[in-house]
C-alpha positions in Angstrom: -81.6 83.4 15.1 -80.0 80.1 15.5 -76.2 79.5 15.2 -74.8 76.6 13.7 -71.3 75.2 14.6 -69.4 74.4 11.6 -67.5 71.3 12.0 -63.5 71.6 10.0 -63.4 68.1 8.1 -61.3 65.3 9.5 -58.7 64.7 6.9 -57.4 61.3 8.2 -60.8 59.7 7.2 -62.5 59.4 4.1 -65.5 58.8 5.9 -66.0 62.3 7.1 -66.2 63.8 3.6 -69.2 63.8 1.7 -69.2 62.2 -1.7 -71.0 65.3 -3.3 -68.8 67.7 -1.5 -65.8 68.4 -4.2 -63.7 70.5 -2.5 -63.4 68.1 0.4 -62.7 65.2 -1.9 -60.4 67.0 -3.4 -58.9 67.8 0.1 -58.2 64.6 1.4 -56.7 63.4 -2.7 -54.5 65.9 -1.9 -53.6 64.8 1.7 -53.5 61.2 0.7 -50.8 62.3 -1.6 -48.8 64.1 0.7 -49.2 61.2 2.9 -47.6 58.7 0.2 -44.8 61.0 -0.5 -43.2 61.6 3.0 -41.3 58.5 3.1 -40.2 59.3 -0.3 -39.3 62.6 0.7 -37.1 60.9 3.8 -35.6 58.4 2.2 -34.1 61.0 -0.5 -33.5 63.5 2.7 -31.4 60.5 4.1 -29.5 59.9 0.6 -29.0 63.7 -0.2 -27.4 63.7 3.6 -25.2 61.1 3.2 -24.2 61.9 0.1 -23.4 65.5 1.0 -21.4 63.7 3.9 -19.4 61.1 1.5 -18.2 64.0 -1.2 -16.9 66.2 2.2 -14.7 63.0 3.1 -13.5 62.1 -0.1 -12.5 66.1 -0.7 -10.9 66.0 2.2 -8.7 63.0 2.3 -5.9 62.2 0.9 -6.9 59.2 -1.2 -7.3 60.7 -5.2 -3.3 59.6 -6.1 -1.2 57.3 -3.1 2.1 56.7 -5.3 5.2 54.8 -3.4 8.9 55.9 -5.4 12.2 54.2 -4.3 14.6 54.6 -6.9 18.1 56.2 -7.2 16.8 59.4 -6.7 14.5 58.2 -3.8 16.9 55.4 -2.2 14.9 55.0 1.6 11.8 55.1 -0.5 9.3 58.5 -0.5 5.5 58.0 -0.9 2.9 61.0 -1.9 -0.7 61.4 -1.2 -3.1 63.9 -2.7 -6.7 65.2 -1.6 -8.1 68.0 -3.4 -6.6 70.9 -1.1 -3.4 69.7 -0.4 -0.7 66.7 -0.5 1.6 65.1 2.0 5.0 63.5 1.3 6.3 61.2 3.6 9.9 59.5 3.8 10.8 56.0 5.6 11.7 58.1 8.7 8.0 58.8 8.8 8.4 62.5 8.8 5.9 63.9 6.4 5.4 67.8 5.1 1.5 68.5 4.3 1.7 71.0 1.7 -1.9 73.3 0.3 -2.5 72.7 -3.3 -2.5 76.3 -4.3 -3.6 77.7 -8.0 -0.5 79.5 -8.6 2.5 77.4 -7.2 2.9 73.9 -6.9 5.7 72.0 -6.5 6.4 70.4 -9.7 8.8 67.6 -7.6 6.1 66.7 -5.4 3.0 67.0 -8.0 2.2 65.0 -10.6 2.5 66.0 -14.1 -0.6 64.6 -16.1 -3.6 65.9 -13.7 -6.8 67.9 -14.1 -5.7 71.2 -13.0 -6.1 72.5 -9.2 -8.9 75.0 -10.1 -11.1 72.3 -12.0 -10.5 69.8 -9.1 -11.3 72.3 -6.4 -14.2 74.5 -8.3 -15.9 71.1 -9.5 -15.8 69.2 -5.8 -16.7 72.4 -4.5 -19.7 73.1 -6.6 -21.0 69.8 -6.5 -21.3 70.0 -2.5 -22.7 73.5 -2.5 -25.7 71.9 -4.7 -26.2 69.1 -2.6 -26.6 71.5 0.3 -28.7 73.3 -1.7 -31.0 70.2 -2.2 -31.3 68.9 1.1 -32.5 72.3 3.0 -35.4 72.6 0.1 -35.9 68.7 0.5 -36.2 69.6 4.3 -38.3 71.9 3.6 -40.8 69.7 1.8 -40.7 67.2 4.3 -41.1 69.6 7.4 -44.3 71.5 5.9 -45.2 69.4 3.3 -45.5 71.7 0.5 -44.5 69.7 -2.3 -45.1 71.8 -5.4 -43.8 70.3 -8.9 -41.8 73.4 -9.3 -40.3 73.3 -6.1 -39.7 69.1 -6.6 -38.6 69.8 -10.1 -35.8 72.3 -9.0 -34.3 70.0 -6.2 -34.2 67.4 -9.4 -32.4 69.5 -12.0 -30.1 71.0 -8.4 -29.1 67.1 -7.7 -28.6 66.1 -11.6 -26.1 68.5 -12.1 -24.0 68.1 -8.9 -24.2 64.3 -9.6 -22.8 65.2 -12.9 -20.0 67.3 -11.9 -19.0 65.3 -9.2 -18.9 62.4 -12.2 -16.8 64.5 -14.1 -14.1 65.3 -11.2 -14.0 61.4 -10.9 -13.5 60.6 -14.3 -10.8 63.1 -14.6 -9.2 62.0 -11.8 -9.3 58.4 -12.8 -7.5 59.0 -15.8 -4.8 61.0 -14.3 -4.3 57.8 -11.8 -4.4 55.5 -15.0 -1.8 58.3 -16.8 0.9 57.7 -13.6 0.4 53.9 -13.7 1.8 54.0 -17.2 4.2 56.4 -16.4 5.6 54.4 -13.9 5.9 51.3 -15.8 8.0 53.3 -18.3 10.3 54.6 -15.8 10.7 50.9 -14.2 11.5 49.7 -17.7 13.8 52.5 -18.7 15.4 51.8 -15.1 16.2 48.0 -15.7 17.5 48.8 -19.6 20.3 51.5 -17.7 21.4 48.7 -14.9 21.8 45.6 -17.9 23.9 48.1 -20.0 26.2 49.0 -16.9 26.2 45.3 -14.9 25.9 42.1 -16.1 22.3 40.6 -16.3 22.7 38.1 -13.2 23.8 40.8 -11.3 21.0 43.4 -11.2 18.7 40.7 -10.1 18.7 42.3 -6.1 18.9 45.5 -8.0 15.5 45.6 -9.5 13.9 44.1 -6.5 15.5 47.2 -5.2 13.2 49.4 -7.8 9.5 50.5 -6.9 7.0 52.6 -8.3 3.8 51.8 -7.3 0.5 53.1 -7.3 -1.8 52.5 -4.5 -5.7 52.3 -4.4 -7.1 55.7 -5.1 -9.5 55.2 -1.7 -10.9 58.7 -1.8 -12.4 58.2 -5.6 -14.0 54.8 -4.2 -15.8 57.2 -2.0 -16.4 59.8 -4.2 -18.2 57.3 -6.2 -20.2 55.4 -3.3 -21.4 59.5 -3.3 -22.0 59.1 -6.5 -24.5 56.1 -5.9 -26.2 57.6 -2.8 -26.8 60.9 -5.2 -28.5 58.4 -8.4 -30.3 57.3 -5.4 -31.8 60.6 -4.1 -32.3 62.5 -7.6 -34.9 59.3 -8.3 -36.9 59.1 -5.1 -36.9 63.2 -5.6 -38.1 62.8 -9.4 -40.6 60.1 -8.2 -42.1 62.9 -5.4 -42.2 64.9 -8.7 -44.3 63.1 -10.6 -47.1 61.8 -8.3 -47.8 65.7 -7.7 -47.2 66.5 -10.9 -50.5 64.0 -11.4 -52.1 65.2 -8.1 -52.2 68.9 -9.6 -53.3 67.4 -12.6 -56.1 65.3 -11.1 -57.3 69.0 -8.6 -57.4 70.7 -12.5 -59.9 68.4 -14.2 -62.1 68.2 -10.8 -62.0 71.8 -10.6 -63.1 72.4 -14.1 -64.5 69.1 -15.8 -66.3 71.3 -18.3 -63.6 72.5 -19.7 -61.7 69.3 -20.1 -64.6 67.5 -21.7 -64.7 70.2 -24.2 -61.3 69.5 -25.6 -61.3 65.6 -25.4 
């Protein structure tokens, strides 16, 4: 009896499948598809990365509120700084006291009235990076073994879409409250100037006001928050674009698998 070797099909060339041979063709569709997606499948491993990397830096900085106060109250001038997880007061002898934002006590001398409250800031931030996590193992996953089903794809989608959302939200929220100070410190600088011209004479409270600050700095750690933001829009569409050209490659293995059946209904 003579034994024949049987040769595995090269999958890098279309010349070493047979045009009558199906399941080959089908083979290399499927591996020429695979081959298209990788860099997809990098670049959005690159943007969930650095995304996950940006949201750790803004949670952990102290950039959502930077106020500056020097009043009556506050006559060498105090300023305060707020991350997520704690604040820091600092006054012009440079000492400054770091302080955990807790859910049950907060100093209400030192914290801000108008803000979202410490459990939605902390839950939401937190959330939001746990899903990114989440994301890029299964998008490192897909790029390692390259099995990139549209069920898999489609859950790193819906994963990403709702920590970009939350992480929206958190921003938005904490926007506001930084909008909500800046008017409240405009009211106290005006109710400030009315006391001084009803106890001194108007040309003399002119060094006086100079005197008065209450400013609101750049809020530098919602600037990079929303840089994450944009690295996140980023990744969810190179994952939904992976999504959709195998969502068409399983499409395409169906009707070649069974062309009867698709005739039938057309």
């Amino acid at each position: 009896m003579e034994l024949r070797k049987t040769v595995e099909p090269d999958l890098t060339e279309k010349s070493s499948f047979k045009v009558e041979d199906t399941e080959h063709e089908n083979q290399y569709q499927r591996y020429q598809t695979r081959k298209r997606n990788r860099p997809i499948v990098a670049c959005g491993l690159i943007m969930i990365g650095l995304t996950f990397i940006i949201w750790l830096v803004a949670m952990t900085t102290p950039g959502w509120l930077v106020v500056y106060i020097r009043n009556r109250l506050f006559p060498s001038g105090t300023s305060f700084t707020m991350s997520i997880f704690y604040y820091v007061t600092c006054e012009s002898t440079r000492t400054c006291d770091l302080t955990a934002l807790s859910w049950n006590s907060v100093d209400p001398n030192s914290y801000p009235s108008n803000k979202p409250s410490i459990s939605e800031m902390q839950i939401v931030g937190t959330f939001a990076m746990i899903l990114c996590g989440a994301v890029f193992v299964l998008e490192l996953l897909n790029f390692r073994v390259f099995i990139l089903h549209p069920s898999k794809t489609a859950t790193s989608a819906i994963l990403m879409l709702v920590a970009i959302i939350g992480e929206s939200v958190l921003i938005g929220r904490m926007g506001h409250m930084v909008t909500q100070v800046k008017d409240r410190f405009k009211e106290l600088h005006r109710s400030d100037i009315a006391d001084l011209e009803r106890i001194f004479r108007e040309e003399d409270i002119t060094e006086m006001v100079s005197f008065l600050v209450y400013r609101v700095e750049f809020p530098y750690s919602i600037f990079i928050a929303s840089l994450g933001v944009l690295t996140g829009i980023l990744a969810f569409v190179s994952v939904v674009i992976v999504f959709y050209r195998n969502r068409k490659s399983q499409l395409n293995d169906t009707v070649a698998d069974n062309p009867c059946t698709f005739k039938s209904t057309s």
